[in-house]
C-alpha positions, 0 to 999 in steps of 0.5 A, a space after each residue: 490525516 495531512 501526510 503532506 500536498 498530494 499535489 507536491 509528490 511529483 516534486 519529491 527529490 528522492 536524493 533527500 528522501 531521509 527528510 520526508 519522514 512520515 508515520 502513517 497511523 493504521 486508521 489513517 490507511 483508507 484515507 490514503 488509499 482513497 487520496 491516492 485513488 482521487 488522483 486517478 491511480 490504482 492501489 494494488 497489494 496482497 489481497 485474499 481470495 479463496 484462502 489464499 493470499 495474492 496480488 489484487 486491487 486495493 480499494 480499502 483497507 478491508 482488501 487487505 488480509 488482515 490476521 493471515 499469512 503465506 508461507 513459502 518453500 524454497 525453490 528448485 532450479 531445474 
């Protein structure tokens, strides 16, 4: 996978963002998570635990809950 230099994220202009198009390919995932794990940042998504869907670290895509979903209620505002 070459989604571009890691070392070059820092100096993205984000006012251009519009030319920094990438298509990132679902096999090609765990390589991302792991670049960006090697750089010494945390990757953190939905995760499953206990049957139900929250927020947790990421260390591969198998964290991820593949072939779940969350449904939500409205709110009530006291």
């Amino acid at each position: 996978m070459r989604v571009g230099s890691m070392a070059n994220l820092g100096q993205i202009d984000s006012a251009n963002m519009d030319s920094y198009e990438h298509l990132l390919q679902a096999a090609d995932l765990d390589d991302l998570i792991q670049a960006i794990l090697e750089h010494g940042y945390e990757v953190y998504g939905p995760t499953l635990v206990d049957k139900a869907i929250t927020y947790g670290k990421i260390l591969s895509s198998a964290d991820l809950p593949q072939g779940w979903t969350d449904e939500q209620e409205g709110g009530i505002t006291g």
